[in-house]
C-alpha positions in Angstrom: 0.0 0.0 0.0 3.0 1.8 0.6 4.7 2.0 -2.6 1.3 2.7 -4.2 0.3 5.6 -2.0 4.3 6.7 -3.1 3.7 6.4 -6.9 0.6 8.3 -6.5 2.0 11.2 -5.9 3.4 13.8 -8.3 7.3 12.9 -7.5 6.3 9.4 -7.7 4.3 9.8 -11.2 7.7 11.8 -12.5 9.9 9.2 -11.4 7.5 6.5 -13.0 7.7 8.2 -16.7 11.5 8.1 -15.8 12.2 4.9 -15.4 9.3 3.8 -17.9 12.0 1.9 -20.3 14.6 1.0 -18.1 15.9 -2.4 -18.9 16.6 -5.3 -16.4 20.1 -5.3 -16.8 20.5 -1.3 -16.1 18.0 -1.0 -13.0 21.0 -1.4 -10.6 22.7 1.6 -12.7 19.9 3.9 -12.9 18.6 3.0 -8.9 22.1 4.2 -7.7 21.9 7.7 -10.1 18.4 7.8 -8.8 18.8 7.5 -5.5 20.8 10.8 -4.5 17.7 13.0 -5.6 14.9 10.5 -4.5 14.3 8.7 -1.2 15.6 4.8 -2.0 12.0 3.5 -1.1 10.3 5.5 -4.1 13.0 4.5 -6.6 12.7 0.7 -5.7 8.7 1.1 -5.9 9.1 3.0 -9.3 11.9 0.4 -10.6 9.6 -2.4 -9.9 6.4 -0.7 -11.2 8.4 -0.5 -14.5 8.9 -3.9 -14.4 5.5 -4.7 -13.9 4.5 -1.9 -16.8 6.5 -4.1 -18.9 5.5 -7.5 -18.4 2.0 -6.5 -18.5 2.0 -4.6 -21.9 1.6 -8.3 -23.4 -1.8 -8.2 -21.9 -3.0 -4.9 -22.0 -0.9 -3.4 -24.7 2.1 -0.8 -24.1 0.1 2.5 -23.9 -2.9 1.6 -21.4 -0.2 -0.8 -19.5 2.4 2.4 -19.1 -0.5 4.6 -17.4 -1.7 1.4 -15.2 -0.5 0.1 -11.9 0.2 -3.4 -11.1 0.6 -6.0 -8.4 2.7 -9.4 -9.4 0.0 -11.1 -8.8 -2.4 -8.5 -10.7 -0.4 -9.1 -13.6 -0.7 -12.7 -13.7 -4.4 -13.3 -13.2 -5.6 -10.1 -14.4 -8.1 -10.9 -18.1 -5.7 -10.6 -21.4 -7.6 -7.2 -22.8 -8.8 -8.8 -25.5 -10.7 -11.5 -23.7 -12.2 -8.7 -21.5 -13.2 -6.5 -24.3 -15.2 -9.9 -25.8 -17.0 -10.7 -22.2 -17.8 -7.0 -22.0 -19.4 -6.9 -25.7 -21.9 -10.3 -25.1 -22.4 -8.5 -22.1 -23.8 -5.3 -23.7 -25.3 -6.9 -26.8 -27.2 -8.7 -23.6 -28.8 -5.1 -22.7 -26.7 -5.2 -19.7 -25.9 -1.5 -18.7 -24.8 -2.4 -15.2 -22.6 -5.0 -13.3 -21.2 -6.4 -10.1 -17.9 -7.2 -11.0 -17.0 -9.5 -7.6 -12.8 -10.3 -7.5 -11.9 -7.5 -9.4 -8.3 -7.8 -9.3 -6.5 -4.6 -10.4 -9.3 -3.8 -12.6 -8.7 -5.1 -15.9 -12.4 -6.5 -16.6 -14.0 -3.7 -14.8 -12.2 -1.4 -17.2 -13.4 -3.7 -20.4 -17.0 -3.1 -19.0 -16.4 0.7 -18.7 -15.5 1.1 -22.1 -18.5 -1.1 -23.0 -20.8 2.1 -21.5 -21.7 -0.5 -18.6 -21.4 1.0 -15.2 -19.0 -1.0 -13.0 -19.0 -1.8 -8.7 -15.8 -3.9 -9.1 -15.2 -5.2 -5.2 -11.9 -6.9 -4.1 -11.1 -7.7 -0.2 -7.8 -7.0 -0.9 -6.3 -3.4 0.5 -3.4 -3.0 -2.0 -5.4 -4.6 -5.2 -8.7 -2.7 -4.7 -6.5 0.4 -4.7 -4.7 -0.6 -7.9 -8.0 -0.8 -9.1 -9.1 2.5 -8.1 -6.0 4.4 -9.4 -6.5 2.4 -12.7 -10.0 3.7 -13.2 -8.8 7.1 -12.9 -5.6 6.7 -15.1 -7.7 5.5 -17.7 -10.5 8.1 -17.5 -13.1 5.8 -16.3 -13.5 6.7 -12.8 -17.2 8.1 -13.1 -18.2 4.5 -14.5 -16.2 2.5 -11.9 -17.0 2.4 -8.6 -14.4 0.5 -6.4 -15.3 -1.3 -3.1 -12.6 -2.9 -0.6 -14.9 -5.9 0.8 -15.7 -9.7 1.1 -17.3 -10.0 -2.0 -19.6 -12.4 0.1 -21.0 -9.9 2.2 -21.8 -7.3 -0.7 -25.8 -6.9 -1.8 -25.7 -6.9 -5.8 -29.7 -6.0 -5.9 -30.3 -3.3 -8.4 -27.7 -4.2 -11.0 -28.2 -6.1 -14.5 -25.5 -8.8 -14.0 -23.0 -10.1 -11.6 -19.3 -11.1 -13.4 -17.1 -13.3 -10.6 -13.8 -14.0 -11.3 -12.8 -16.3 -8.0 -9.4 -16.6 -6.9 -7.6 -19.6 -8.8 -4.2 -19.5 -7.3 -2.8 -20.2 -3.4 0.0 -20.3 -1.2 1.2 -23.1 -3.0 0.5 -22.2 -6.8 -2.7 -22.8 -8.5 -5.8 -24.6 -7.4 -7.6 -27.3 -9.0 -10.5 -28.0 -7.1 -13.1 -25.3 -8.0 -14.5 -25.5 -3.9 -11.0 -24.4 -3.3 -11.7 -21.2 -5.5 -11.8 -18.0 -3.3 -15.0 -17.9 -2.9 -16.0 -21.5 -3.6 -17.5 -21.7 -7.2 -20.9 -23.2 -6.0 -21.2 -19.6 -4.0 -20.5 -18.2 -7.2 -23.1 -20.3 -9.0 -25.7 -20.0 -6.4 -24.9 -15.9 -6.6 -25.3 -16.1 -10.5 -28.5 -17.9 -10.6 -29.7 -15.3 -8.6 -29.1 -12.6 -11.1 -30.9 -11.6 -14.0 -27.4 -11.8 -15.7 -24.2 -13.8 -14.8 -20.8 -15.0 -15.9 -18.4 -16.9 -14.2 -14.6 -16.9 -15.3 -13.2 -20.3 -14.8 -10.2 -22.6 -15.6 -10.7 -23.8 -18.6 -10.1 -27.7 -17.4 -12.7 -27.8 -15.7 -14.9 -31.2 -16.0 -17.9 -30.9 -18.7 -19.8 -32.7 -15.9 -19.2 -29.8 -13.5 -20.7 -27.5 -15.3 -24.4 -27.0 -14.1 -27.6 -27.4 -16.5 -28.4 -23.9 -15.6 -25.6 -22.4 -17.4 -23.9 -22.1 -21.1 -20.0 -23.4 -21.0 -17.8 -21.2 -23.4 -14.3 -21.7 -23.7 -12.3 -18.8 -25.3 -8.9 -18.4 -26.9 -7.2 -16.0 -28.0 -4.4 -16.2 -30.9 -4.5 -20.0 -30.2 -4.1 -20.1 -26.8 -6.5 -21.1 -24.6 -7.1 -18.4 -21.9 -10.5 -19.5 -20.2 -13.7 -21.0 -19.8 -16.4 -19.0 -18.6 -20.0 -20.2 -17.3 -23.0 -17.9 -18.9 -26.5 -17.4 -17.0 -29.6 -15.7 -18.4 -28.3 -16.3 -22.1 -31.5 -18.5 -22.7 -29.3 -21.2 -23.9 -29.0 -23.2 -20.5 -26.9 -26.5 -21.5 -25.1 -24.9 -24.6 -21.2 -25.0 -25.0 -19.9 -22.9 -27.3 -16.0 -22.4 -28.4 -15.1 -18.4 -29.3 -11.7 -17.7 -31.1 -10.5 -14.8 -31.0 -9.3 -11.8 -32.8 -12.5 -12.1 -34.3 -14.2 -13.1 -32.4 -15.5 -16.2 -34.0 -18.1 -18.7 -32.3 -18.4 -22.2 -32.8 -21.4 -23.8 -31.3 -21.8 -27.2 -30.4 -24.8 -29.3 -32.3 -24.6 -32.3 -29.8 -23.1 -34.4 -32.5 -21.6 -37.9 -31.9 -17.8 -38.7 -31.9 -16.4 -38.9 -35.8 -15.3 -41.8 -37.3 -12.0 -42.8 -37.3 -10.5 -42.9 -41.0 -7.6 -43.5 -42.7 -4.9 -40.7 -42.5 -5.5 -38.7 -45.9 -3.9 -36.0 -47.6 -5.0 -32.7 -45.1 -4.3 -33.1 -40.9 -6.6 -30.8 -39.3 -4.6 -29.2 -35.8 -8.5 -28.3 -33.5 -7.9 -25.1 -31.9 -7.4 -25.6 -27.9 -10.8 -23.9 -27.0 -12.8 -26.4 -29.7 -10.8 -29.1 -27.9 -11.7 -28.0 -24.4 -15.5 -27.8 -25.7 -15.3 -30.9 -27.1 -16.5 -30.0 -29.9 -13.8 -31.7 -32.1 -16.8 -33.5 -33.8 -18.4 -30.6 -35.2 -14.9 -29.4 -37.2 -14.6 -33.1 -38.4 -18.2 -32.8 -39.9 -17.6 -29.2 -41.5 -14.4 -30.1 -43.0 -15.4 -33.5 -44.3 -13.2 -35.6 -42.0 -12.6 -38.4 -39.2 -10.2 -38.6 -36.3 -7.0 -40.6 -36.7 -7.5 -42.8 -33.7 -10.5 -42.8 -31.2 -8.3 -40.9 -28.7 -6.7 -38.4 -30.4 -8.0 -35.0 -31.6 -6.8 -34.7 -35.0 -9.0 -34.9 -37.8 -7.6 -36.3 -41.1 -9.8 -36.0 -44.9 -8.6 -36.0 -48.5 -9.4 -32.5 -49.4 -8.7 -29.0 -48.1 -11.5 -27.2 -46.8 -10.4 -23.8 -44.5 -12.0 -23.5 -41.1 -10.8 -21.0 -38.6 -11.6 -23.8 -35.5 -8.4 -25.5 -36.8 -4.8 -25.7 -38.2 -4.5 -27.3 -42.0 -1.2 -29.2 -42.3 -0.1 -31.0 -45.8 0.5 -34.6 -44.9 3.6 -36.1 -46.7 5.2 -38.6 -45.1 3.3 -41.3 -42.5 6.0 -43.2 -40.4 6.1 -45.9 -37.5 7.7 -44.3 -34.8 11.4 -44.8 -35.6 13.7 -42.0 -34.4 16.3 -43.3 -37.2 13.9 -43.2 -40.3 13.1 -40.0 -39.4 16.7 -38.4 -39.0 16.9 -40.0 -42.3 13.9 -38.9 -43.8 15.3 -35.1 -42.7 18.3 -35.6 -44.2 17.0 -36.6 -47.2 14.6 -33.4 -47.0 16.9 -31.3 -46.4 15.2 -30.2 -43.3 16.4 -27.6 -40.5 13.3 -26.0 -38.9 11.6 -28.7 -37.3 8.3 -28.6 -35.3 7.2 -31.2 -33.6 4.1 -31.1 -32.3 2.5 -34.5 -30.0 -1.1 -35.9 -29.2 -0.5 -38.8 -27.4 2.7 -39.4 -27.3 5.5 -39.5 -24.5 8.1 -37.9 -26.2 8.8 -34.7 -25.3 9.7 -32.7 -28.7 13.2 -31.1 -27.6 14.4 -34.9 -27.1 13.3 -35.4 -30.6 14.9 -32.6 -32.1 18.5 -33.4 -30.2 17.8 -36.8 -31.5 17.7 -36.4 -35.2 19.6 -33.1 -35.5 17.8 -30.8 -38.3 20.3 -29.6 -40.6 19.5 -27.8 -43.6 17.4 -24.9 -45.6 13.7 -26.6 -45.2 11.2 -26.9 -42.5 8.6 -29.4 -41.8 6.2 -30.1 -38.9 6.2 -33.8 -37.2 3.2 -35.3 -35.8 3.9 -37.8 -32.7 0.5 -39.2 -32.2 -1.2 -42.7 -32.8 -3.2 -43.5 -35.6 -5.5 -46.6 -35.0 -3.9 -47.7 -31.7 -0.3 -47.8 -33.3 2.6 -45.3 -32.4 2.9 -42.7 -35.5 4.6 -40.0 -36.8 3.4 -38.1 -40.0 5.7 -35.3 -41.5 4.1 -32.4 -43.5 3.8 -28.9 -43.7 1.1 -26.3 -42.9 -1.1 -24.7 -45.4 -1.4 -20.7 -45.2 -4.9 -19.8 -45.4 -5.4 -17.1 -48.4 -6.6 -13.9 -46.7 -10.6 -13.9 -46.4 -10.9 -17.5 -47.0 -12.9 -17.6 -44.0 -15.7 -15.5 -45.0 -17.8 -13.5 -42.6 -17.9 -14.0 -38.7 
């Protein structure tokens, strides 16, 4: 609270656009020059609010990051921007124009919302974290939307707004939880809180169990640039029991149809890579049917067809070469190739892909990608390349 209260003021906001691109290696450097005109407990706070400026531009990008302020762990659980800014949106296309935002953080969904025109109580027990998020509504102009309360979030009344958003602690003493009745607060107070509302979403780890999820609500699990960042658990939609997979940029939605598992098929021509969030949704089956395709093996979620057929749910890969799993063949295979850049990507599979590579030693001016999966039961590896989608292919969201 200290260092906050320090980089609040006007010698600490000086100092902050100071030392705003200070590299790692030149903080001990710059802290020493720094230190005979400013008190050392100001330059430390400042030096490590750059830090944390820094690491959290990849989330917030560089110019709302260098005006924010951060916690470590603020950085590390606070909503990628983009995710935010997609919640926010279903939210206002819902007609919500207010919302509870419960577990806060330093702000960064409550500031999504803002920016939506939705007006914000974003509440976080925390001292030092609700006053992050106070200092980050006003750096960002959205104080008069955000209202920031330092309290159990179990004890606030959320009567009178149009949604609740809860965002429960994940992570412990001991690194991250599992068990969603570990979540701070337990997730069944934040599903019993949500059915209560006329509106609700709940941000949860995206492993949770399909069977956790309860009939009242829609699952979505989002990415964003292929990575899997979430699954969140939507009331009042009027789509109880849907699951839905959202890519984003787009964003892009793919909703499940209730289809039964594909057929597996012999490996043809195409390998189709499911993006993570179709995966988590299990809705692998409904990218087989669009792209004309079956699975590989029962167990495995790559989808394999004969002709090439663009879908932004997954990565299309040019089959060339299917192997038995041989280490040898393939260095020889590579050789023959001419191959330097290897990926190696793995679905079922033990080996870890670094021991590959310093197995067969690439060496040359191509690049392939290498499969370690199974393919009816039997340990495979199929070598190809992946095919660049022409720009548009896609068509409309």
């Amino acid at each position: 609270m200290n260092d906050l209260a320090l980089l609040l003021t006007p010698e600490g906001r000086a100092l902050l656009d100071e030392v705003r691109d200070t590299a790692p290696a030149d903080e001990l450097a710059v802290a020493t020059r720094l230190r005979r005109d400013h008190p050392a407990e100001l330059v430390s706070a400042a030096l490590g609010q750059a830090r944390l400026r820094q690491r959290a531009a990849a989330k917030f990008g560089a110019e709302d990051a260098g005006r924010m302020f951060f916690t470590p762990n603020g950085v590390e659980q606070s909503t990628r921007a983009a995710v935010a800014a997609y919640r926010a949106r279903r939210f206002a296309d819902l007609g919500v124009t207010s919302v509870a935002d419960l577990c806060c953080g330093i702000g960064g969904d409550a500031i999504a919302f803002a920016r939506a025109g939705i007006r914000v109580l974003a509440v976080d027990r925390d001292p030092l974290t609700a006053a992050a998020a106070r200092a980050n509504a006003e750096a960002l102009g959205l104080a008069g939307l955000i209202e920031v309360r330092e309290a159990d979030v179990t004890e606030v009344g959320v009567t009178g707004y149009d949604a609740v958003f809860v965002d429960p602690a994940r992570r412990g003493g001991r690194g991250r939880i599992f068990d969603p009745e570990a979540y701070s607060p337990p997730l069944s107070w934040a599903v019993h809180t949500a059915a209560a509302a006329p509106r609700a979403a709940l941000k949860i780890a995206p492993g949770i169990p399909h069977e956790a999820v309860p009939d009242a609500a829609e699952a979505e699990w989002v990415s964003d640039g292929g990575d899997v960042k979430e699954a969140v658990l939507w009331f009042g939609t009027g789509t109880p029991g849907a699951v839905r997979a959202t890519l984003l940029p787009g964003p892009r939605t793919l909703a499940g149809r209730g289809l039964p598992d594909p057929a597996v098929r012999p490996v043809g021509r195409y390998l189709y890579e499911p993006d993570g969030a179709v995966i988590r949704a299990h809705l692998v089956a409904e990218v087989a049917e669009e792209i004309g395709g079956g699975l590989v093996d029962p167990t495995i979620a790559y989808v394999t067809a004969d002709e090439l057929r663009p879908t932004p749910y997954a990565s299309a890969y040019e089959i060339t070469d299917r192997l038995p799993f041989n280490v040898k063949k393939l260095k020889a295979l590579l050789r023959e190739r001419g191959v330097g850049t290897l990926t190696v990507k793995k679905r079922g599979s033990a080996v870890e892909p670094e021991e590959l590579r310093r197995k067969v030693k690439p060496q040359g001016p191509n690049a392939a990608t290498v499969f370690l999966t199974r393919v009816a039961g039997a340990p495979t590896m199929l070598v190809g390349a992946p095919v660049r989608a022409a720009a548009g292919a896609y068509g409309p969201c």
